[in-house]
C-alpha atoms as one frame of an Amber mdcrd trajectory, in Angstrom:
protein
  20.413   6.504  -1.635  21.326   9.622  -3.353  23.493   7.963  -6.141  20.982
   4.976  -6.423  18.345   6.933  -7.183  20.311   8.091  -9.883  22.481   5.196
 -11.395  21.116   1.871  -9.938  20.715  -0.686 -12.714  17.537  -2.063 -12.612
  17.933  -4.103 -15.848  16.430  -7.899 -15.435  14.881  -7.281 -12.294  11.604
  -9.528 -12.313   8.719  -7.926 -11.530   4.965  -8.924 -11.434   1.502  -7.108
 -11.214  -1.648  -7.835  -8.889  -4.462  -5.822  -8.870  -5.747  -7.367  -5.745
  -2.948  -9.650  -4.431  -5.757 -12.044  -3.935  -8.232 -10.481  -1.205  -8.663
  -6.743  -2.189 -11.941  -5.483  -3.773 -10.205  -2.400  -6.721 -12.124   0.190
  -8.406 -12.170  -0.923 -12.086 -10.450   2.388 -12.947  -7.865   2.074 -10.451
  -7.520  -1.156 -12.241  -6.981  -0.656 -15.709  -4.914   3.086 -14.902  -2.521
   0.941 -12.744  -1.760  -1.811 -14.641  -1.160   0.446 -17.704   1.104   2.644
 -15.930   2.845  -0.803 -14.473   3.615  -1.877 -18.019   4.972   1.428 -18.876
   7.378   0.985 -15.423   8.483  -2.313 -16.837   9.449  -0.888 -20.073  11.475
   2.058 -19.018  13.232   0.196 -16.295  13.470  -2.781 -18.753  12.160  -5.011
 -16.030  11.847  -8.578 -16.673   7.717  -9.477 -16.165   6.965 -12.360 -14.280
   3.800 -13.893 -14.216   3.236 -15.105 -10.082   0.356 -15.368  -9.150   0.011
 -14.049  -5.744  -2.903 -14.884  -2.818  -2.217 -13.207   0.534  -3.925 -12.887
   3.566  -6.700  -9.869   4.304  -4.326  -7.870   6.659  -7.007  -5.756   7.697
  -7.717  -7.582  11.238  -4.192  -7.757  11.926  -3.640  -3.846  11.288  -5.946
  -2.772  12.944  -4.820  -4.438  16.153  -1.258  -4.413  15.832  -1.053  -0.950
  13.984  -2.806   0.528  16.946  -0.356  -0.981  19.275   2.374   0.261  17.382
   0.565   3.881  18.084  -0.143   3.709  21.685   3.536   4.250  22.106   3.101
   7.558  20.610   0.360   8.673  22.837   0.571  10.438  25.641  -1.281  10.052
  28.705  -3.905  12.982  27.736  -4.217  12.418  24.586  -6.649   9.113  25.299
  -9.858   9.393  24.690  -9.844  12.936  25.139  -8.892  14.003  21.868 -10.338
  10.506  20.249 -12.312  13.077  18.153  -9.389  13.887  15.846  -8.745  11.025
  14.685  -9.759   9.223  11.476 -12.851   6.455  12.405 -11.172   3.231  11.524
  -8.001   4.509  13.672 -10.340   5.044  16.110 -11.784   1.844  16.324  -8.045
  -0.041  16.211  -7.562   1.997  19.684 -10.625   1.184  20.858 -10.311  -2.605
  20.160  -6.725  -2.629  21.677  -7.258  -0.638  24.779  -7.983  -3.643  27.167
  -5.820  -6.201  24.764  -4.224  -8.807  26.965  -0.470 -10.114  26.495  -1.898
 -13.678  24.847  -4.360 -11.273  22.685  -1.392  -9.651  22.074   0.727 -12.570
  21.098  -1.975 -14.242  18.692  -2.031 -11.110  16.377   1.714 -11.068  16.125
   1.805 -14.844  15.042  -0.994 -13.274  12.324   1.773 -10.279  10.884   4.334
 -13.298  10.850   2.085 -14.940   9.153   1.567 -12.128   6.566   5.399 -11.633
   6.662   6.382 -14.970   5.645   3.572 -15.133   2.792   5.211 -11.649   1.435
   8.634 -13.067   1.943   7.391 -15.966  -0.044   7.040 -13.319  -2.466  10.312
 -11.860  -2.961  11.722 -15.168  -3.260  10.658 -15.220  -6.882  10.572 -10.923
  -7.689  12.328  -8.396  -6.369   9.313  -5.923  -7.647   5.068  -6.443  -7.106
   3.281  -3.505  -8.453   0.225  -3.507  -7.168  -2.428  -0.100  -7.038  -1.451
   2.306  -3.825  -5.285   2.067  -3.274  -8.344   0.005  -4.262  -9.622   3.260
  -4.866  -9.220   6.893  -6.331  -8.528   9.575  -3.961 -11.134  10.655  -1.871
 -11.490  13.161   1.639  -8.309  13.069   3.620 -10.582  13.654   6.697 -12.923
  10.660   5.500 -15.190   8.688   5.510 -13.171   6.284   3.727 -15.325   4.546
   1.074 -17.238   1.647   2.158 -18.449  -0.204  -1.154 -15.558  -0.874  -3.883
 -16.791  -2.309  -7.330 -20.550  -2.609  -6.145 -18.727  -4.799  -2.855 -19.282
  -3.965   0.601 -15.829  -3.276   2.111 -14.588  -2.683   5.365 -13.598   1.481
   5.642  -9.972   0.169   5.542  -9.883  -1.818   2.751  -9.868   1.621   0.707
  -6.213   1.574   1.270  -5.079  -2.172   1.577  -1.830  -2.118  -0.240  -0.062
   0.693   1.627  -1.290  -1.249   4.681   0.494  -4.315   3.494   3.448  -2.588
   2.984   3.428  -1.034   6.467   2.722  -4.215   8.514   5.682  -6.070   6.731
   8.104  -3.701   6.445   8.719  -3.627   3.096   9.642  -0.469   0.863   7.019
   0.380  -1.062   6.757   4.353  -2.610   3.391   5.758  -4.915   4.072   6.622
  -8.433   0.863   9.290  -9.805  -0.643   6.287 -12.484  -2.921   9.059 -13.899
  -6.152  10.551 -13.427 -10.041   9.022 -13.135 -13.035  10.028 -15.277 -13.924
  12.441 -12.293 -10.218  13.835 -12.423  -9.230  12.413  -9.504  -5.398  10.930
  -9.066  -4.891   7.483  -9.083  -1.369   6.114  -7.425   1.081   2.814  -8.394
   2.554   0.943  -5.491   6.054  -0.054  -6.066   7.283  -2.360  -3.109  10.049
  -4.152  -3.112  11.832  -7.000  -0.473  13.158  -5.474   2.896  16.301  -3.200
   2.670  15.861  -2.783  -0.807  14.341   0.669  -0.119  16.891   1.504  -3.364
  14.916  -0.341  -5.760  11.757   1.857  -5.229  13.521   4.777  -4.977  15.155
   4.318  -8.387  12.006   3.194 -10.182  10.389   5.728  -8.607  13.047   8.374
 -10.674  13.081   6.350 -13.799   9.195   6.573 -14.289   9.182  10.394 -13.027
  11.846  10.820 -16.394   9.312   8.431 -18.402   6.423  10.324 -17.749   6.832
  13.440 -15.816   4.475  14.280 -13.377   2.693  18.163 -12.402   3.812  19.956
  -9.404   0.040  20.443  -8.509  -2.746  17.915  -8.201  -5.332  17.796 -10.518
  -8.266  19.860  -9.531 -11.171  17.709  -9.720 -13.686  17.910 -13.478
């Protein structure tokens, strides 16, 4: 990817913007800082914008069973639940829920991410780029809590970070592109995902808006 990053032509590739993709609660911030920074992509990549309108399925249930499967074969034998304590709350809880999951539990949340996948493939059949925020949310703790209440909405603590999620559970390249900073000083990120294998698309848009609108070495210390 080396010379893509570099010299891919992304002239007349159609891209659209969601804020929410139709089920996430956004910080109005993270909003209006995303979408601006979205246009700006379009312009310096010369993107064609496409207005789809796009309503997916809350992929929170469904990654936070079949993420956590995905994880227990990275776990070894000690590591469960005697060092449960590390981890992040909402991880956590996917282990928890999945410990005692049978093979038809199992097999119903898979029919749920090939749900999700054919939705997002649905997707890509009409772009080849959805910008979307890379959170609902500014940053906030690395070690949590993850925020709880988006936009005056109670949320579930993963639904701080619902578009990288997406990404994740149907393999699609996605990469974060620094959108600016919040009244508080605090970053705010652009997801760019594009249609499985395309990880070059990203990657280049990625370079051409780092050119555009060059980005500090260091975060931003908080006002």
């Amino acid at each position: 990817y080396e010379q893509a990053i570099e010299s891919f032509d992304t002239r007349g590739l159609r891209a659209t913007w969601s804020c929410d993709l139709g089920f996430a609660a956004v910080d109005p911030e993270v909003a209006e800082l995303t979408e601006a920074a979205a246009r700006e992509l379009v312009e310096a990549a010369e993107l064609e914008l496409v207005d789809r309108r796009i309503e997916l399925t809350d992929p929170l249930k469904t990654w936070m069973s079949i993420n956590a499967v995905d994880g227990w074969l990275s776990l070894e034998e000690d590591m469960w639940p005697d060092r449960a304590g590390e981890l992040m709350g909402f991880v956590r809880r996917g282990y928890e829920l999945t410990e005692g999951m049978t093979i038809k539990q199992f097999a119903r949340r898979m029919r749920y991410r090939h749900r999700l996948e054919a939705e997002v493939a649905a997707v890509f059949a009409d772009v080849d780029v959805v910008l979307t925020p890379s959170t609902a949310v500014p940053a906030f703790p690395a070690a949590g809590p993850m925020p709880t209440e988006i936009n005056g909405r109670e949320v579930a603590p993963g639904m701080a970070v619902p578009f990288t999620m997406l990404a994740n559970l149907c393999w699609n390249p996605a990469i974060s592109l620094p959108a600016g900073t919040n009244s508080e000083g605090l970053p705010v990120g652009l997801q760019v995902m594009a249609q499985r294998h395309r990880d070059e698309i990203p990657l280049r848009l990625g370079r051409i808006f780092e050119q555009r609108r060059p980005w500090p070495r260091f975060a931003p210390q908080p006002a």
